[in-house]
KOLTOR-443171 format. One record per residue (C-alpha): x, y, z; residue in one letter. Coordinates in steps of 0.5 Angstrom, whole numbers, plus 500, padded with zeros to 3 digits. Example, Ala and Ser with C-alpha at 12.3 -4.5 7.8 and 13.67 -1.06 7.14 Angstrom:
! KOLTOR-443171
525491516a527498514s
END
This chain:
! KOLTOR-443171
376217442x379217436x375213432x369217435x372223432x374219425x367217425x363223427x367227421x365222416x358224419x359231418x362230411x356225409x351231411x355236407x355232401x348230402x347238403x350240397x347235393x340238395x342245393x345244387x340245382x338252386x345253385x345253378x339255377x341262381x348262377x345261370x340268372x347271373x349269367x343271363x342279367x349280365x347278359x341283358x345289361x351288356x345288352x342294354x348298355x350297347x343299346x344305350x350307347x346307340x342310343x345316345x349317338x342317335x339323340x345326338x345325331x338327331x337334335x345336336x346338329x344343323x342338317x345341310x340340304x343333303x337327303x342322305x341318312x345317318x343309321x336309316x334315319x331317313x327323313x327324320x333327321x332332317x325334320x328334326x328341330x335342334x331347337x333342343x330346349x325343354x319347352x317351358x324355357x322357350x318363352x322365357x330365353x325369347x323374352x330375355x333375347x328381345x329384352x337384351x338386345x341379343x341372339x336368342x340362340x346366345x340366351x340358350x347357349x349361354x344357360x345351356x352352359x351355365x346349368x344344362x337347363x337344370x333350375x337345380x344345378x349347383x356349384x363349388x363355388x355357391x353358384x346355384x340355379x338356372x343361370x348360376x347365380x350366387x347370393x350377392x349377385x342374385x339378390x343385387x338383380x332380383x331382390x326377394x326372388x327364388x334363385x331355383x325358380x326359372x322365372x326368377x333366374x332368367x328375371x336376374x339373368x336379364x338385369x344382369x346382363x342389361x348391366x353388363x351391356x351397358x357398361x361395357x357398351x362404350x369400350x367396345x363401340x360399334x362391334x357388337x361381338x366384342x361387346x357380347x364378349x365382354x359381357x360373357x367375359x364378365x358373367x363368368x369372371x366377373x366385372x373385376x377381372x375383365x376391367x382388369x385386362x381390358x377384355x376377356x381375361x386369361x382364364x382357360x375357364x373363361x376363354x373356354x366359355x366365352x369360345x363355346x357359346x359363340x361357336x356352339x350358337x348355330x350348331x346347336x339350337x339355331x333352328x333356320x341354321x343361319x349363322x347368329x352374330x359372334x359365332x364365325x370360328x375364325x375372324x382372319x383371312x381365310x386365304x384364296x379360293x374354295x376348298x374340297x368336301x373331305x368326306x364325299x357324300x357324307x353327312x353332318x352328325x355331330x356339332x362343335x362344343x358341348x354334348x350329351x352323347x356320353x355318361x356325366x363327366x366323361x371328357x369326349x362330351x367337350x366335342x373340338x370337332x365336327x363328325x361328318x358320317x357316310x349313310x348306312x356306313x355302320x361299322x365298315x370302311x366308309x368313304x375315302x377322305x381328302x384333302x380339302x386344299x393343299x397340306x402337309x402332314x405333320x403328325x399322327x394319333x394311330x391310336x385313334x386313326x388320326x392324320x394331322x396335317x398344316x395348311x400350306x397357305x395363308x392363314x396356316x390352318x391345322x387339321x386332324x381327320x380323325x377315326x380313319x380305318x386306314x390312311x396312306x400318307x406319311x410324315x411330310x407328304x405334300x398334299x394337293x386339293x383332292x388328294x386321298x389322306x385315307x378311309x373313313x372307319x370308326x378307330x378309337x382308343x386302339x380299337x377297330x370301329x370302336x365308334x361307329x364309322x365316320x370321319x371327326x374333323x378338327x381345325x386348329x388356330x395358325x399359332x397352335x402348337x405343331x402337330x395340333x392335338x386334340x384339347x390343347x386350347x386352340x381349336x377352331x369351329x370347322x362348320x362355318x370356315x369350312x361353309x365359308x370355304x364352299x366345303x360343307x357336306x351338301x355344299x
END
């Protein structure tokens, strides 16, 4: 028996070998087409995330008159409409604007917001179509229509916001941004928690919301990038004299507030700043950063090649310039206007040029924390202080 088992497992193992031996090839060659999809996926990922930053650059933003470009885009960055609204909705925010009594960039914005123009999109809290209504509100302002129906939406968007306006019309007098605050104020908490407060009530949600589409108005869909009523950042004194460009020669790539340039989900969509890029920089040091009116530095992020500094006059501003590939201050270092913070790059998460070069800008309220960090709250809109200031690219 024993030998009858020693030699049927040496039968066994010959036809596994002989087995194995045949399959082989098939083996590698399924294994080098593994290798190689992957190959292309990875490929086409790194694509995509170009891609994706070239749409932003191209229709997320208001150019200024500079002739430069960002990639070799030449020309069509300039020419490109920021106007990004699918085209059947056009008609139907510009009715809605002229029937209101309000910007029309802030009926895009405003819905942009509300569902990126998806006549689908859905809440957790039953909100549904183009302008996320749910069911009382939609058939109080639209009785009998079709919530998913574009039409419909914008139809009970109007009557909704003619309430709104009306109501809140004496409580704010003459300002027409406190009255178009009270009315966003309102759309997204509702009546009750905003007569409750007497204004905009302390939601971060609502806050975020009402502070997004003021500022986000021009950045994004003004396509004459003109300043729209309510979208001035900053409502102090801006303190004397003009400021300095901090990034010479550089040009405007990326707006404040929301944008798609990442997957669904992904925080960094949520932009607190503005990015401001050399042309054809790429991935390599780019220009030198300055301060654009005297500072003191206050802190650092290194991991994402951050130098945070304060204002040293009225009102008391914050700044990050962010993704430096290098910087030569340190902690409590008094700057004067002009001089050198760092390098633009393209730092990020630790990594060197994990982003294309460029320098992201973020100014924070007076009263915020020190150092300022990213998201906590009380970020500003650089784009209209710094226009303000004489301080904008192409400026």
């Amino acid at each position: 028996m024993g030998l009858l088992k020693s030699a049927s497992k040496a039968a066994g193992r010959a036809i596994t070998f002989k087995l194995a031996w045949a399959f082989a090839p098939f083996l590698v060659v399924a294994f080098l087409c593994v290798v190689m999809v992957s190959f292309v996926l990875f490929l086409g990922t790194v694509a995509g995330m170009g891609e994706a930053v070239t749409t932003q650059t191209v229709s997320s933003r208001c150019v200024s008159g500079s002739t430069g470009s960002v990639d070799g885009e030449g020309s069509e960055i300039q020419q490109a409409a920021l106007a990004n609204v699918p085209e059947e909705y056009k008609p139907l925010f510009k009715q809605a604007a002229t029937e209101i009594g309000i910007a029309e960039e802030t009926v895009t914005t405003q819905i942009y917001q509300e569902s990126k123009f998806d006549p689908l999109a859905g809440s957790h809290a039953g909100a549904k179509g183009l302008a996320q209504f749910t069911d009382d509100t939609f058939t109080r302002f639209n009785p009998g229509g079709d919530v998913y129906k574009p039409e419909d939406a914008m139809k009970a968007y109007t009557a909704f916001m003619l309430y709104l306006k009306e109501k809140y019309k004496d409580q704010a007098g003459d300002d027409e941004k406190k009255l178009l605050t009270l009315m966003l104020a309102a759309y997204n908490a509702g009546e009750g928690n905003v007569d409750k407060y007497g204004g905009v009530p302390p939601f971060a949600e609502t806050e975020h919301y009402v502070e997004v589409i003021l500022g986000n108005q021009q950045v994004v869909f003004s396509e004459d990038c003109k300043q729209v009523a309510g979208a001035k950042a900053w409502d102090g004194d801006l303190g004397d004299g003009e400021w300095t460009n901090p990034c010479p020669g550089c040009v405007f790539t990326s707006g404040y507030g929301w944008r798609n340039v990442f997957p669904p989900g992904d925080w960094r969509n949520e932009h607190v700043g503005v990015d401001l890029a050399t042309p054809g920089a790429g991935a390599g040091p780019g220009t030198q950063i300055i301060a654009p009116t005297d500072m003191k530095v206050v802190g650092f992020l290194a991991a994402d090649g951050c130098v945070t500094t304060q204002q040293m006059g009225a009102p008391g501003f914050q700044f990050n310039f962010c993704h430096l590939d290098s910087w030569g201050v340190t902690q409590g270092q008094e700057l004067k206007r002009g001089d050198i913070i760092g390098v633009e790059g393209g730092t990020g998460m630790g990594v060197k040029f994990k982003y294309a070069t460029h320098l992201h800008l973020e100014i924070y309220r007076p009263e915020s924390p020190v150092p300022g960090i990213p998201y906590n709250g009380f970020n500003l809109d650089p784009e209209p202080i710094m226009k303000e200031k004489g301080a904008w690219v192409g400026g």
